[in-house]
N, C-alpha and C positions, 0 to 999 in steps of 0.2 A: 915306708910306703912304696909300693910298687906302681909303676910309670910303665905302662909297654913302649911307650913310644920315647923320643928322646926331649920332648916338652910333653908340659900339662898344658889342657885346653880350660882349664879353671881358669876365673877372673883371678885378674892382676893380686886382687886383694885376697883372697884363698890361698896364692900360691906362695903371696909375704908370708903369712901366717904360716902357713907349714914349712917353709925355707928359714921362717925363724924362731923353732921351735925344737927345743934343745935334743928331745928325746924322739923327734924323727928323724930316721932317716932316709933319703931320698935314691932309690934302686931306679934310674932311666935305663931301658931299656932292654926292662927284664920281664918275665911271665912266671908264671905258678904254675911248678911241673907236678908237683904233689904236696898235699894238706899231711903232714904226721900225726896220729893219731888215730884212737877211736873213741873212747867216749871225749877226750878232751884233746886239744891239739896239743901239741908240745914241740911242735917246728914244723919248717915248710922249704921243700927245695922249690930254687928258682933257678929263671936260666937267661944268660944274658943274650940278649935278641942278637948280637953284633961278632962277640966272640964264640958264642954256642960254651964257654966254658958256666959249668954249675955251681950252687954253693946252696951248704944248708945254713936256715936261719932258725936258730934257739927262739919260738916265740910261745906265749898263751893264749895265744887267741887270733883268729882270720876274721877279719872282718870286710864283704865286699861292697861296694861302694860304686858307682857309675852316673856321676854327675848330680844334681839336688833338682830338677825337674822332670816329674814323672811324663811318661809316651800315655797318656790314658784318653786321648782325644778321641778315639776311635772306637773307645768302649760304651 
């Protein structure tokens, strides 16, 4: 899981859950410099917010994600 910042703003009980779950792992303070792939991902460079140093991540699949309460008040 990718964190941009250096905590998550998910509730306490989200962030147990993913902090105890065996096959996440937890990237603070990193972004997504590029999705690899075309028809299907097959990895993703990140980059850490603090060192500027990169790394690629062997994944299949990107899935983005931005909190569980939709902004639709205004629609």
């Amino acid at each position: 899981m990718i964190v941009r910042k250096d905590e998550m703003r998910a509730s306490k009980a989200m962030q147990h859950r993913v902090e105890n779950t065996a096959n996440i792992e937890l990237l603070y303070n990193h972004e997504t410099k590029e999705i690899l792939g075309e028809k299907t991902v097959h990895g993703v460079h990140v980059i850490n917010n603090k060192t500027r140093t990169e790394r690629k991540l062997d994944v299949t699949g990107f899935f983005v994600a931005i909190g569980h309460e939709p902004n639709t008040k205004n629609i």
